[in-house]
C-alpha positions, 0 to 999 in steps of 0.5 A: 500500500503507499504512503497515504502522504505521498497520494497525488493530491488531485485525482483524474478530474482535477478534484483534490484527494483528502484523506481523512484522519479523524471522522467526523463526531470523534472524540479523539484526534488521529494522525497517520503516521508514514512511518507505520502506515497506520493511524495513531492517537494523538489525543482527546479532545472536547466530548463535542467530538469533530464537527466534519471529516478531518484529514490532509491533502496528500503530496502538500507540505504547510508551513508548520511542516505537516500536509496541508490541513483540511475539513471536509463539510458533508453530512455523511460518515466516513473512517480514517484513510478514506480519500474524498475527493474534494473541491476547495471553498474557503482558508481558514486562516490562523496562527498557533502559538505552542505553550512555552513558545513565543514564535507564532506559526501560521496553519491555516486550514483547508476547508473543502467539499466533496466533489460530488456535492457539486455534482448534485447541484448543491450550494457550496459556500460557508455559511456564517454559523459554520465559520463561528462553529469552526472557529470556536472548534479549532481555538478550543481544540488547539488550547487542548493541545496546549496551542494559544491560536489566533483565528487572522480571517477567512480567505476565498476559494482563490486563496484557498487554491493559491494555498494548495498550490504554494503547499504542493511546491513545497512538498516538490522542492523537499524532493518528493514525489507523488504516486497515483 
């Protein structure tokens, strides 16, 4: 099996592959470790559990080091290493601050539907009781990682492509490459 990392981040039709980590309602925040091929627990978090699917855009490196980060909005149910394509809507712009630390490191979030949303005609955007929901959701889940975020904005679906595309560049220049 490959690396889940190393996927193509763009599928056959140019729709972003996300590939979900911690499902949507957990309780505890999983992150695929390449090393072992598998999921591992990270830690728990609030008993509100993820308000969506959360995972990483493969063959993408974020300025903190890690795939570029992404929650994908539907109201279905999925498990860890699912690959949803996806279409990029909004960047949830913000930056953390770890306990102890004084230097701030922006990590933005990706925030994606799936492909076949759209498909079916639906409406795609972020609707302002979403964005509340998931800023009060990253800024708590990130004290509980002993993370002081900072919510600085939401970007468009151009900032959010732009995003992708700088994340995919960076992951090139480290000399990866993706596999199908």
């Amino acid at each position: 099996m490959p690396n889940l990392i190393d996927l193509g981040c763009r599928d056959d039709e140019g729709n972003l592959k996300m590939v979900v980590e911690t499902s949507k309602g957990s309780v505890v925040k999983l992150k695929y470790s390449a090393l072992l091929g598998t999921f591992e627990l990270q830690r728990f978090i609030s008993s509100a559990g993820y308000p969506y699917d959360w995972g990483f855009i493969p063959s993408t490196l974020a300025p903190d080091g890690d795939p570029l980060d992404a929650m994908v909005i539907h109201e279905g149910h999925t498990w860890p290493g699912v690959v949803i394509p996806c279409v990029a809507i909004a960047l949830l712009k913000l930056t953390e601050v770890k306990e102890g630390e004084q230097e701030s490191k922006r990590n933005d979030r990706l925030i994606v539907v799936p492909a076949v949303r759209l498909q079916e005609g639906t409406r795609v955007g972020v609707e302002p009781a979403t964005r509340v929901r998931l800023e009060q959701f990253f800024v708590a889940t990130g004290a509980l990682a002993k993370k002081s975020v900072t919510i600085e904005g939401w970007g468009n679906e151009g900032d959010a492509t732009e995003a992708v595309a700088r994340a995919s560049l960076a992951y090139q220049a480290k000399g990866r490459r993706a596999v199908a």
